[in-house]
C-alpha positions in Angstrom: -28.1 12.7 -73.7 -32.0 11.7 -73.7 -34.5 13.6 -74.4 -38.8 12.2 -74.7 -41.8 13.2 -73.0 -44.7 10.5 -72.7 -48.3 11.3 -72.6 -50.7 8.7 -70.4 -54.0 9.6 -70.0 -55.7 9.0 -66.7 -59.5 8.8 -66.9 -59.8 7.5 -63.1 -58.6 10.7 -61.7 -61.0 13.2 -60.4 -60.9 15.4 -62.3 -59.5 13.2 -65.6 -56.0 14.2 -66.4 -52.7 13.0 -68.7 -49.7 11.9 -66.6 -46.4 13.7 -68.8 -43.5 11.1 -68.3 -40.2 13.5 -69.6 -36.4 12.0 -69.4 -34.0 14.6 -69.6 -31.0 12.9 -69.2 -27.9 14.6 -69.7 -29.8 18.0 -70.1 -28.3 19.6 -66.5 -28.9 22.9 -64.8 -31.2 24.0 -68.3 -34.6 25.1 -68.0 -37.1 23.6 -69.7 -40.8 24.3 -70.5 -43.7 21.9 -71.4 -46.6 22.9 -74.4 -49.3 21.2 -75.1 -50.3 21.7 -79.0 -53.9 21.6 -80.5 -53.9 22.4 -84.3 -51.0 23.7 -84.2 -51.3 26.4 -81.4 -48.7 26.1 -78.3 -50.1 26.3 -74.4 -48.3 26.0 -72.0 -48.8 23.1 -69.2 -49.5 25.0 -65.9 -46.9 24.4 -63.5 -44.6 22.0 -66.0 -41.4 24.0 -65.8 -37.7 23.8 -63.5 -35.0 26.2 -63.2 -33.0 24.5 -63.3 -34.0 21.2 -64.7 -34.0 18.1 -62.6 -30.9 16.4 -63.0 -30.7 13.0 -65.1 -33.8 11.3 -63.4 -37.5 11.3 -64.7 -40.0 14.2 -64.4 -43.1 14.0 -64.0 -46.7 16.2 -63.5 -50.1 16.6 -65.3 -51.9 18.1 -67.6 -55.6 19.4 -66.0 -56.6 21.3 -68.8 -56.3 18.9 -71.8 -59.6 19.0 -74.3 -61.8 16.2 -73.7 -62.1 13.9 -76.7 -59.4 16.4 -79.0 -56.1 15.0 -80.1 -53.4 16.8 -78.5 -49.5 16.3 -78.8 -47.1 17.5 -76.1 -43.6 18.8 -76.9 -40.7 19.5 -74.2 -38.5 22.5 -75.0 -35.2 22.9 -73.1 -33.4 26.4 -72.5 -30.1 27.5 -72.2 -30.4 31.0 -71.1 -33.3 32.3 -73.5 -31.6 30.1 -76.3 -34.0 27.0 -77.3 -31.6 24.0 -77.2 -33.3 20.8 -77.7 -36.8 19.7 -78.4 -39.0 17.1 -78.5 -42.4 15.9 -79.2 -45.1 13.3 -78.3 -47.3 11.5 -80.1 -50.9 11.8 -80.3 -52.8 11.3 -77.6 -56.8 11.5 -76.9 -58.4 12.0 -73.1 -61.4 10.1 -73.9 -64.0 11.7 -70.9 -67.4 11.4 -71.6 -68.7 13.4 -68.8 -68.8 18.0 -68.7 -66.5 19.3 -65.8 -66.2 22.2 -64.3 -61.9 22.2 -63.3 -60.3 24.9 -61.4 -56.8 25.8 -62.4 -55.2 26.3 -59.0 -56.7 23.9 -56.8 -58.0 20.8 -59.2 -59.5 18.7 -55.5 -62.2 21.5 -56.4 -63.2 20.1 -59.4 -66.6 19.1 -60.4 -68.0 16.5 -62.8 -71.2 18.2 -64.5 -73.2 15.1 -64.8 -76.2 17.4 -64.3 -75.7 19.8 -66.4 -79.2 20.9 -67.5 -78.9 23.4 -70.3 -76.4 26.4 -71.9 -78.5 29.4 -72.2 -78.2 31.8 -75.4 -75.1 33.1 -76.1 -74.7 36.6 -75.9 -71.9 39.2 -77.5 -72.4 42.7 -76.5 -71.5 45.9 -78.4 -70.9 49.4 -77.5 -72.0 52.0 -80.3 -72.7 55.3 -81.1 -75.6 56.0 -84.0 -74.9 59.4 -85.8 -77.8 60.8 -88.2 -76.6 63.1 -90.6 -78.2 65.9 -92.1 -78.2 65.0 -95.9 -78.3 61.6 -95.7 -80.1 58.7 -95.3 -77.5 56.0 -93.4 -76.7 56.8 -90.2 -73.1 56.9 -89.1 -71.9 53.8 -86.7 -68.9 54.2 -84.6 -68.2 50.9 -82.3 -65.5 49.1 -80.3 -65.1 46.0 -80.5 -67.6 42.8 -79.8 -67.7 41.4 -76.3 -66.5 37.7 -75.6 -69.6 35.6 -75.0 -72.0 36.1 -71.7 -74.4 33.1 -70.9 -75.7 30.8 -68.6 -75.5 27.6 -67.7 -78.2 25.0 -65.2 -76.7 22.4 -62.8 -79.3 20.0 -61.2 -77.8 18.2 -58.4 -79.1 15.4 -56.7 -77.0 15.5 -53.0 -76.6 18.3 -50.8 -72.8 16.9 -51.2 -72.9 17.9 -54.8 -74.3 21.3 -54.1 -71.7 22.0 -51.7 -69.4 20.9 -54.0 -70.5 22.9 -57.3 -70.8 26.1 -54.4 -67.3 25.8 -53.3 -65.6 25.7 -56.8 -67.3 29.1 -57.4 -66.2 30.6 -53.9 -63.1 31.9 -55.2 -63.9 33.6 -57.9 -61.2 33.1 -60.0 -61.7 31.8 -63.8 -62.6 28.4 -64.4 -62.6 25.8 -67.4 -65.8 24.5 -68.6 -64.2 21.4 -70.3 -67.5 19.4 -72.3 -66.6 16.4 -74.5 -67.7 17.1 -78.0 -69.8 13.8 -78.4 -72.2 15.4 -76.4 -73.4 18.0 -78.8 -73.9 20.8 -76.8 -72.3 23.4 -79.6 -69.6 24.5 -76.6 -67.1 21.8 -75.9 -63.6 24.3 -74.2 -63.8 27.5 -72.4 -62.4 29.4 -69.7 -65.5 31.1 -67.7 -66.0 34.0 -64.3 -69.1 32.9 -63.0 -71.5 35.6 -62.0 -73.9 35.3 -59.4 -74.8 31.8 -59.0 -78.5 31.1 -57.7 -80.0 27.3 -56.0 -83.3 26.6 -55.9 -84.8 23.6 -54.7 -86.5 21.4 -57.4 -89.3 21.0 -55.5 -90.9 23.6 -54.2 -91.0 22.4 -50.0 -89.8 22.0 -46.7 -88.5 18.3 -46.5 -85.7 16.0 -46.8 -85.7 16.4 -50.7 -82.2 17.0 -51.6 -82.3 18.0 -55.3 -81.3 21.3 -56.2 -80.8 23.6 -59.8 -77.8 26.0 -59.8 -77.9 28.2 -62.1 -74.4 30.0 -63.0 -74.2 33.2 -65.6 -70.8 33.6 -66.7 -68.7 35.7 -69.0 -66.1 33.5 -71.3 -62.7 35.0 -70.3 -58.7 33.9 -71.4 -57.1 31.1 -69.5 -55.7 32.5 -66.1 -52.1 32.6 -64.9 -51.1 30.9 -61.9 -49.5 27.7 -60.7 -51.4 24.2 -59.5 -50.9 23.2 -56.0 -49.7 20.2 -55.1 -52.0 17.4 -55.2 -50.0 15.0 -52.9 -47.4 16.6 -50.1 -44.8 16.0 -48.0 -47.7 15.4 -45.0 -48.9 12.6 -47.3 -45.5 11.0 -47.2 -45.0 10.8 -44.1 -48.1 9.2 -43.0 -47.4 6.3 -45.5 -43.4 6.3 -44.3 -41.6 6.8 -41.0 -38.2 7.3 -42.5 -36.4 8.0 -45.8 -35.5 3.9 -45.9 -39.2 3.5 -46.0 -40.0 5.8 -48.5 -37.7 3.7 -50.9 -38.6 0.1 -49.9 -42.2 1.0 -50.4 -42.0 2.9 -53.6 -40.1 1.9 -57.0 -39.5 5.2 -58.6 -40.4 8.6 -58.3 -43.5 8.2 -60.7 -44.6 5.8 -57.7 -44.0 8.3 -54.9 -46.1 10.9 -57.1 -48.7 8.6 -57.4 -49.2 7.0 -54.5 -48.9 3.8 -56.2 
């Protein structure tokens, strides 16, 4: 029985991503489950899972949501049942972007690089509290509940009406996003999962006329990582137009990996 999962970053990918190589050879019909692990805190790779596990060949998916410029390890658990049977872990490995994105967790093709991200606004925690005075005394009496997460705001110039469109369409669903910034950049905020508020574009300047450039400016609340599975990034549909037949399909690609890939 073999048991390894294999990290490979993939900075050409849009948006960048790590390509998770397991062999679970020997471990059939289990479940399994894939972490990722940042100083010492498990999360679990969206959409890396089987029931039952694949048998004896080599899985493989992605990782999306890995911190730019963090070290992360990756471990693979198999299950028997709810019983943890086997583990294993990765070593080290670093996604080296350079570039702020702006990844959606269900449907990454939506993804946007940030390149003109403008500014981060203040960073906001509300409160709600109640201020009793007291006869007698001098301190008032504070009840509260507990601090907000962070509200703020963020400014996106864009040059294209392309990349408007773009930055427009990854808010149109409405569902949480990950603001993913390297940390050489210095902006103070380098991992968080936002809900964008009401977004606003403006033209930069102030005309009618084939000027292009636009600001987008996006409040939005920092909220925890949603559930939810990826779709698939290549499909059956994709096959098919690259193959006519099954016999096709295996001259023309090596491995699975390959197939996945496109490569």
């Amino acid at each position: 029985m073999a048991l390894s999962i294999t990290p490979t970053t993939d900075l050409a990918s849009n948006p960048p991503r790590v390509l998770l190589t397991l062999d679970t050879t020997g471990y059939t019909a289990y479940t399994l489950e894939i972490y990722r692990i940042l100083d010492g805190v498990q999360t679990a790779v969206r959409s890396a899972e089987t029931t039952p596990d694949i048998d004896d060949v080599t899985w493989v998916g992605y990782d999306y949501e890995c911190p730019y410029g963090t070290a992360v390890t990756y471990q693979v658990v198999v299950f028997d049942g709810s019983t943890s049977i086997a583990t294993a872990t990765s070593a080290s490995t670093t996604l080296s972007e350079t570039s702020p994105w702006l990844i959606h967790p269900g449907d990454t093709d939506l993804s946007v690089e940030l390149t003109g991200l403008r500014d981060l606004g203040s960073r906001r925690r509300q409160i709600t509290q109640a201020t009793q005075r007291v006869i007698g005394r001098a301190d008032p009496v504070v009840v509260a509940d507990a601090r907000s997460s962070v509200d703020s705001t963020m400014r996106v110039g864009t040059s294209t009406l392309a990349e408007a469109t773009a930055v427009s369409a990854i808010l149109d669903s409405g569902t949480p996003l990950l603001l993913n910034i390297p940390p050489s950049l210095l902006w103070g905020v380098t991992y968080e999962w936002i809900a964008a508020g009401d977004s606003e574009e403006t033209r930069v300047v102030p005309q009618v006329g084939a000027r292009p450039n636009r600001l987008i400016t996006i409040p939005y609340l920092v909220v925890s990582r949603p559930e939810g599975d990826l779709l698939p990034t290549r499909t059956y549909a994709d096959v098919l137009t690259e193959a006519a037949s099954y016999s096709a399909v295996l001259a023309s690609r090596a491995s699975y990996t390959a197939l996945l890939l496109g490569a």
